[in-house]
NUDOKE-262415 format. One line per field, with one value per residue (C-alpha): residue in one letter; x, y negated, z negated. Coordinates in steps of 0.05 Angstrom, whole numbers. Layout:
N
r: [a;...] $
px: [X;...] $
py: [Y;...] $
pz: [Z;...] $
END
This chain:
564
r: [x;x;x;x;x;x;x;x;x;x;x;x;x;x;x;x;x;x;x;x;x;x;x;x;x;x;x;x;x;x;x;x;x;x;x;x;x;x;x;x;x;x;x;x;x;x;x;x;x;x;x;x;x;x;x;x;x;x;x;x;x;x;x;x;x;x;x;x;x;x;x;x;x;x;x;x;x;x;x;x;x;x;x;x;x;x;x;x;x;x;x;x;x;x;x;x;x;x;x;x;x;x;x;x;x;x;x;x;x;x;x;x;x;x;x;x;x;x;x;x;x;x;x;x;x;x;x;x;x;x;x;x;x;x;x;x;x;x;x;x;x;x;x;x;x;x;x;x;x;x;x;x;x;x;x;x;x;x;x;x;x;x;x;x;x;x;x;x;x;x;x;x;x;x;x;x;x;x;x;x;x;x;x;x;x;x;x;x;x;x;x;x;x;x;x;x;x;x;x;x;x;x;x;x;x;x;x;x;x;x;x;x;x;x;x;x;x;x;x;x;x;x;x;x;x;x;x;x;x;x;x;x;x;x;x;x;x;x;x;x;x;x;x;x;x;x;x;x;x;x;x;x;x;x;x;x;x;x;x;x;x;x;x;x;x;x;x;x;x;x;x;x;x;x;x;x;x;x;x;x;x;x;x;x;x;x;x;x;x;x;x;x;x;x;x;x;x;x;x;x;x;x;x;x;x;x;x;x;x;x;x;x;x;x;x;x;x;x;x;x;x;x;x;x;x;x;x;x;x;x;x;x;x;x;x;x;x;x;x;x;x;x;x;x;x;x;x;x;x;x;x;x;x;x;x;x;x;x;x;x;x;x;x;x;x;x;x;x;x;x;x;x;x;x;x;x;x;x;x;x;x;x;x;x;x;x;x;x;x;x;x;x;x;x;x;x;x;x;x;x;x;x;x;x;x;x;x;x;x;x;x;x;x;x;x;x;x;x;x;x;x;x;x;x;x;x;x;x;x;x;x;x;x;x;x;x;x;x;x;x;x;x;x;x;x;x;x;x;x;x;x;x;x;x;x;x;x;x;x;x;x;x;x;x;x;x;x;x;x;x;x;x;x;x;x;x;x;x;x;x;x;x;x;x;x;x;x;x;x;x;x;x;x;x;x;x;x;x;x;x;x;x;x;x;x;x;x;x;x;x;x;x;x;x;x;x;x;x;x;x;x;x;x;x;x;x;x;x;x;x;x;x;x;x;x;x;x;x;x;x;x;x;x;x;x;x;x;x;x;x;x;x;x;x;x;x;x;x;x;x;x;x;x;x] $
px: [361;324;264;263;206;235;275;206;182;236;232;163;185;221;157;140;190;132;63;40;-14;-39;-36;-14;-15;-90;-91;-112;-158;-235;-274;-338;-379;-349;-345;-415;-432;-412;-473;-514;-490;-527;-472;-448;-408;-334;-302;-235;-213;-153;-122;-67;-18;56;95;136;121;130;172;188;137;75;33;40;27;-31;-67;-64;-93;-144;-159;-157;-212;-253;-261;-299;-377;-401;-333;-334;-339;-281;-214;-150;-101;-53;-23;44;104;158;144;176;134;62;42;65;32;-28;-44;-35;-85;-136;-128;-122;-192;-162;-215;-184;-230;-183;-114;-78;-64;-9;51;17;-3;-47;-121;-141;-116;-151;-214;-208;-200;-263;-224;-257;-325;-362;-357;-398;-457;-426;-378;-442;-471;-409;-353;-385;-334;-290;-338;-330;-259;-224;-214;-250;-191;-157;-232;-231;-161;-196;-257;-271;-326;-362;-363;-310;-268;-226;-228;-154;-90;-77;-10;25;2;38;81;142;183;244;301;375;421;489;548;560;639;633;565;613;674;641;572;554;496;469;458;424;379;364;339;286;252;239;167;169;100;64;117;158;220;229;226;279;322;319;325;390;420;410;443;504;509;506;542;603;601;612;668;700;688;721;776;785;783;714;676;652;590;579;508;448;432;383;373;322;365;339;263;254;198;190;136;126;70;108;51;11;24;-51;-66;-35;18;-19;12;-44;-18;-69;-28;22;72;142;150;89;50;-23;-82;-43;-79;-36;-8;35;31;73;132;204;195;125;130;79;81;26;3;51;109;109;96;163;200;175;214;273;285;280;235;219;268;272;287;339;374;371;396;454;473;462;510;568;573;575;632;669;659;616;554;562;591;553;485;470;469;459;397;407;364;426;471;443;473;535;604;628;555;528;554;486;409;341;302;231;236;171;189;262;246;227;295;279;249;303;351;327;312;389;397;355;382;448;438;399;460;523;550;531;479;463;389;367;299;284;238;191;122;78;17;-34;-15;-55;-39;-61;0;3;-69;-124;-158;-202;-259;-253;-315;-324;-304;-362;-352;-356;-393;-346;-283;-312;-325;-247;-216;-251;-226;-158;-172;-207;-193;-245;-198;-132;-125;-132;-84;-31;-30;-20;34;67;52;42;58;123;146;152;148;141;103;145;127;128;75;116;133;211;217;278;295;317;281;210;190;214;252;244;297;269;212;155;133;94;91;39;27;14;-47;-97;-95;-25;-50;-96;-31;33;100;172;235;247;192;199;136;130;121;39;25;60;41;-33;-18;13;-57;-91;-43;-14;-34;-96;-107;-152;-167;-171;-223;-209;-197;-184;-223;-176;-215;-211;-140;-122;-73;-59;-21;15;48;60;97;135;155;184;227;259;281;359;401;474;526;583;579;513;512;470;458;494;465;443;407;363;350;329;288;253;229;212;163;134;116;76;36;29;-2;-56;-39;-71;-138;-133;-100;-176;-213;-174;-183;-256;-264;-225;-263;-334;-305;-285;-353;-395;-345;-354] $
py: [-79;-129;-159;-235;-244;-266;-314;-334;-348;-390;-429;-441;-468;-540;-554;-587;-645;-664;-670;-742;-789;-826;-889;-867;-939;-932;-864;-901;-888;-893;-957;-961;-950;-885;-856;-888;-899;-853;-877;-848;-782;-726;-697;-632;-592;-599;-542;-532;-509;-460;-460;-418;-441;-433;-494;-517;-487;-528;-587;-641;-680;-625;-655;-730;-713;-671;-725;-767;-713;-708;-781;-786;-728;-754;-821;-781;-783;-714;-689;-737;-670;-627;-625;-583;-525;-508;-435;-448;-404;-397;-367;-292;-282;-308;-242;-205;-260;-270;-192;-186;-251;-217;-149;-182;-214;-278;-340;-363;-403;-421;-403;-413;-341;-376;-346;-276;-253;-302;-295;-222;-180;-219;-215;-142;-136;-164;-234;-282;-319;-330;-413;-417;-441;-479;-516;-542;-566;-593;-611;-629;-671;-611;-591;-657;-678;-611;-588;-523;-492;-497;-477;-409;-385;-391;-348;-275;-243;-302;-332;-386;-347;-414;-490;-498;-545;-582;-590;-582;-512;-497;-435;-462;-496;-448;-489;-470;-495;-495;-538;-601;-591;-517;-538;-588;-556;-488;-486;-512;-556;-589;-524;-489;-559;-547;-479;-504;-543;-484;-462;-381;-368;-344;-311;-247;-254;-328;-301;-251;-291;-356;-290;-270;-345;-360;-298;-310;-381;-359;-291;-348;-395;-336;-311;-383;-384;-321;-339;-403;-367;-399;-347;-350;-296;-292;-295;-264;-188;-186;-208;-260;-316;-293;-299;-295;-247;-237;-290;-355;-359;-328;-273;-252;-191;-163;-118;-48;-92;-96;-154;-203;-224;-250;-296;-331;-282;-309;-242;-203;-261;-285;-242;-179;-139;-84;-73;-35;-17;-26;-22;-66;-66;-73;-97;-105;-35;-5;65;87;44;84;160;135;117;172;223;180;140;77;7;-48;-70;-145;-106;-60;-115;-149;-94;-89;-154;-142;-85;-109;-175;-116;-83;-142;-170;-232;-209;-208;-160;-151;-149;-92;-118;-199;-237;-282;-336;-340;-352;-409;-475;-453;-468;-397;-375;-374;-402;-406;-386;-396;-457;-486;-555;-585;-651;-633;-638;-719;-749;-804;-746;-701;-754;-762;-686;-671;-725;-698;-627;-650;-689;-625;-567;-625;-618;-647;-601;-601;-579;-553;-531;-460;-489;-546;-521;-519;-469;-459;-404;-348;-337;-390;-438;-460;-432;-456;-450;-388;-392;-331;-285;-282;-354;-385;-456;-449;-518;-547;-514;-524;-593;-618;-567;-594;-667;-650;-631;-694;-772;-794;-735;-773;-798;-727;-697;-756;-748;-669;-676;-739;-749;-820;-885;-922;-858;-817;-850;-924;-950;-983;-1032;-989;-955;-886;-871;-872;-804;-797;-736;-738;-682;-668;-643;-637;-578;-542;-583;-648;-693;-671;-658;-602;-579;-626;-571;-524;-569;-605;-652;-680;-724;-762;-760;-803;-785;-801;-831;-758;-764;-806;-844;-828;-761;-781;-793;-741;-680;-702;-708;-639;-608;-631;-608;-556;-490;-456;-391;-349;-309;-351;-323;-258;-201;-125;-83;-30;-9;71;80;78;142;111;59;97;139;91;54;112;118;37;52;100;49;50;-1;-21;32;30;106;99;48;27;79;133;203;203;129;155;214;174;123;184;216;157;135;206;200;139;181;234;192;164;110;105;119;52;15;37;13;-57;-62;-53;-98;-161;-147;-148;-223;-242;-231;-263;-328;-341] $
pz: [-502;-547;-515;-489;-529;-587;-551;-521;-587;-622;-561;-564;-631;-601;-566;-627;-586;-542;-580;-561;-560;-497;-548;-605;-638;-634;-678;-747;-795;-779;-788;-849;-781;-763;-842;-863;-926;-982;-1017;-955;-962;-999;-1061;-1054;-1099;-1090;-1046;-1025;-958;-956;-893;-856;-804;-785;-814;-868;-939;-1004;-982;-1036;-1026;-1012;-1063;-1039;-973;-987;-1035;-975;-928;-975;-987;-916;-904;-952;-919;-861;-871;-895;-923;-986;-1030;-989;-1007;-966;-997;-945;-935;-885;-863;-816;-755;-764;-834;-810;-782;-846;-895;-848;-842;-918;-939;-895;-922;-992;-982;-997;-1009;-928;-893;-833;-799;-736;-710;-654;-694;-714;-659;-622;-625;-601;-646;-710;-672;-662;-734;-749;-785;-740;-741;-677;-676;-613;-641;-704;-669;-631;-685;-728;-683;-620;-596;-585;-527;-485;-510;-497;-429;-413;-384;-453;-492;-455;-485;-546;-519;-517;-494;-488;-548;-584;-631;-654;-641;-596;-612;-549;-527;-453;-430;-376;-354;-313;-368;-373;-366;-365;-416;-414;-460;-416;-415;-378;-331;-308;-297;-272;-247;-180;-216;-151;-121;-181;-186;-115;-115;-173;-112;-77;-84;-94;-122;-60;-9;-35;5;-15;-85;-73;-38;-90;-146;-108;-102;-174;-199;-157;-180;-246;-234;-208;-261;-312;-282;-282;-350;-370;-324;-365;-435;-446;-445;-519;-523;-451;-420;-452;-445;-394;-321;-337;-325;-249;-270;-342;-350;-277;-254;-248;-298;-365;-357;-426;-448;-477;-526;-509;-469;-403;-366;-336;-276;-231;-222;-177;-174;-146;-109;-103;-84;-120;-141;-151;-216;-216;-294;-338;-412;-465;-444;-441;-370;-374;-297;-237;-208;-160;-173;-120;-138;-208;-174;-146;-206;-238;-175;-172;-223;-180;-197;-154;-110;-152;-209;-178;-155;-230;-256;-204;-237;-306;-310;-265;-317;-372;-331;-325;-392;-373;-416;-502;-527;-584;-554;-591;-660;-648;-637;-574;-608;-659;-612;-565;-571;-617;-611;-595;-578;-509;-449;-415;-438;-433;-467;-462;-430;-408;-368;-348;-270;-292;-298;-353;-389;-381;-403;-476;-472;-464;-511;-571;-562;-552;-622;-655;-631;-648;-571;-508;-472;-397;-379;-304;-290;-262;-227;-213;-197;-251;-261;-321;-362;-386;-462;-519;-520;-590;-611;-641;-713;-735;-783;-827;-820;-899;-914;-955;-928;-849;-830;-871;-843;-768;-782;-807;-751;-706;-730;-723;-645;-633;-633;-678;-728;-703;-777;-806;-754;-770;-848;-841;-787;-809;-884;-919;-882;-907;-947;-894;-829;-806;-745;-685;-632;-575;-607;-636;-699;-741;-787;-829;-784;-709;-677;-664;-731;-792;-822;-890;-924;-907;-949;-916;-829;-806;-729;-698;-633;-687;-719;-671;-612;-605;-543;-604;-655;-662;-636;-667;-639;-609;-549;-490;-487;-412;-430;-444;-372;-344;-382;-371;-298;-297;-320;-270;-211;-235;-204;-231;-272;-246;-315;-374;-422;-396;-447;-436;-483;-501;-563;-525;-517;-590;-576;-505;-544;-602;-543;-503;-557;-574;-508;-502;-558;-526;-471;-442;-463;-453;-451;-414;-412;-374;-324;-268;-221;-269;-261;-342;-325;-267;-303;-371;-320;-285;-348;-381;-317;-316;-387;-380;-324;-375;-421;-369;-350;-273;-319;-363;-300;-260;-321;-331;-262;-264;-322;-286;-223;-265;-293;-241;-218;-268;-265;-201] $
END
């Protein structure tokens, strides 16, 4: 069984939708008093900045747009002498081409780690300059413009490892979507809009019962499809249309895979630190909780009764059929793909936002699409949403680099951020009224065919940036009102050192890979699947794991402690 995180990831992908300015009418180049006077400025040598991200490579009109990003740049007092190269690729090759330009000892001064990896692993590697004190000194703006919530996912051990995009950063997004003509005819929508109201993040048997209710709504509307002959490819192959990945939070998974979950967890309740490594499951267990999966091949009882679901829709043919060899990100919003999956949909719970929302993807997958929140409450999340931008530790240009990343994150930088994003006025955009901007393309961003359009999440502070015909303009005030009420996360900045369990985590992997997946041969509750579950949970006590769940422990407790 394929992990949801790949689905995780091309959804994080259509996020792109929602980066907006407060005004974005007022994101325009800088004034003679902002830039100074070039005359004013002591000459430097001319440098180039090369600079990784996850994007659009080589589009028609690359070297337009980036004569413009440069001109622009240039206009900014003390970068007169710096010009931009930029290094961009789609998201499933930035780990590969990222890992190789650092290994290469490519002439990188910056990159945006969000699609390789996030920010930890680069810094264990050594690839990342401490920015604490520089961006001090160059970008100081980033300190006072930037909440500190969103600087800490950025922050490890202390110190500022990269200068963050800025985007909505919030966990409860998942949103079901289903083709209009079946939702209609088959799924009891005001029932499953309903259960998004109820608030599960703090009392376990809520959580189980709402986990329940959803599954037999959806459990229902799959069988009505079938019955109809509209079955297409089914639902996706695992239970997460339930939870997703189990909390209300979309919980990190760190390093060797531990889970942070201190948290609001929909059934275990908040503050629970319990973890598990590197796993599929890779589920909140207590130490006693795994002794017993270990002796009888038995989980929690949430995931028990997920997996009581999961294989009865295999039984009866309600789940694809070729799980085994598809990816379930290929198969969302097709014709004969999926008759209900996961998306990302920040908003959908507003319904003048969740109007253009269905309208945009309805537009983008060429039929009508009906969107229904999992759920409504909100909470910070733990990971590093879209990222932020490294300095590389051997780059030979780091106040420079600081100085236009930290532009890009900022509003007196809005002019930078627009010409990366958007490209040259009245080429590839015009300015409207209401204060957004027209592209030639419909969605969010741009794609690899078109002129030119890179990701603006992916680059700086969409919040300072302009928005195209895709974003409902509403969508400003409410994402900014949604940070400030939605619940808090107790652990941002919080990193496990696992730099001692280096074999800890090549068995442990080893072990996930040998994971049970669908068989109709060895179904839920099958003598073969308890006895697969049963060795699989012993192993993971084999390897140590209660030793490196004491020490994560010990090192949450001692931040928690010192971030009182």
């Amino acid at each position: 069984m394929k992990k949801i995180l790949a689905l995780a990831l091309a959804a994080a992908l259509s996020l792109s939708l929602f980066g907006c300015a407060k005004n974005p009418a007022s994101s325009t180049a800088p004034t003679p008093s902002q830039t100074g006077d070039a005359s004013d400025t002591v000459k430097k040598d001319p440098i180039t900045l090369t600079w990784f991200n996850v994007g659009n490579d080589q589009q028609k009109d690359y070297k337009l747009a980036l004569d413009n990003i440069n001109k622009t740049v240039q206009s900014h007092k003390g970068l007169e002498h710096v010009s931009l190269e930029f290094i961009t690729c789609g998201w499933g090759d930035c780990t590969q081409k990222l890992t190789t330009l650092i290994g290469s000892g490519a002439a990188l001064d910056l990159f945006n780690p969000c699609a390789a990896g996030y920010l930890d692993p680069w810094v264990e590697k050594g690839a990342c300059a401490d920015l604490t004190d520089l961006v001090k000194e160059y970008a100081p703006d980033v300190l006072t413009e930037l909440p500190d919530w969103l600087l800490k996912t950025q922050t490890i051990g202390g110190k500022l490892y990269a200068i963050p995009t800025y985007q909505q950063n919030n966990a409860n997004y998942d949103c079901y979507f289903m083709p209009t003509e079946l939702a209609e005819k088959y799924m009891d929508l005001d029932t499953l809009r309903k259960l998004a109201d109820t608030p599960t993040a703090k009392d376990k048997a809520v959580g189980l019962a709402v986990y329940k209710q959803r599954m037999d709504l959806i459990t229902d509307y799959l069988q009505k499809c079938k019955d109809a002959g509209e079955i297409r490819k089914g639902a996706v192959e695992s239970n997460s249309l339930g939870l997703t990945s189990y909390t209300e939070t979309g919980a990190n998974t760190m390093g060797l895979g531990v889970r942070n979950i201190y948290d609001y967890n929909p059934l275990n309740g908040p503050g629970n630190t319990e973890v598990i490594f590197g796993t599929k499951m890779c589920m909140e267990m207590t130490k006693e909780d795994l002794k017993k999966a270990a002796e009888t091949g038995e989980e929690l009882e949430w995931q028990e009764v997920g997996n009581r679901y999961l294989y009865d829709w295999w039984e009866k043919g309600l789940i694809r059929e070729d799980v085994l060899s598809t990816n379930e990100s290929d198969l969302r919003g097709q014709q004969n793909g999926l008759v209900i999956w996961m998306e990302q949909a920040v908003g959908a719970n507003d319904p003048e936002i969740l109007k253009s929302l269905e309208k945009s993807k309805s537009d983008s997958y060429g039929m009508d699409i009906t969107i229904v929140p999992r759920s409504n409450t909100y909470l910070m999340r733990s990971d590093n949403a879209s990222g932020g931008h490294c300095v590389y530790v051997n780059s030979k240009n780091k106040e420079e680099a600081v100085t236009v990343a930290g532009l890009t994150a900022t509003k007196a930088g809005a002019d930078v951020l627009n010409a990366i994003v958007w490209g040259v006025e009245g080429t590839h955009y015009t300015k409207n009224d209401d204060g957004t901007i027209t592209t030639p393309y419909q969605g969010g961003s741009a794609g690899s065919d078109d002129a030119y359009g890179q990701y603006n999440w992916a680059w700086g502070n969409t919040f300072d940036g302009y928005v195209n015909q895709a974003t409902n303009l509403k969508f400003f005030d409410f994402v900014q009102e949604m940070h400030k009420t939605a619940l808090p996360d107790h652990i941002a900045g919080f990193k496990f050192d696992k730099s001692a369990y280096a074999t800890e985590e090549q068995m442990l992997s080893a072990l996930k890979d040998e994971s049970i997946i669908f068989d109709k041969t060895n179904g839920y509750g099958s003598a073969s699947y308890r006895a697969a579950k049963k060795s699989y949970y012993q192993g993971v006590i084999d390897v140590g794991i209660e030793k490196i769940w004491d020490d994560f422990q010990k090192q949450l407790d001692d931040f928690l402690a010192a971030n009182k």
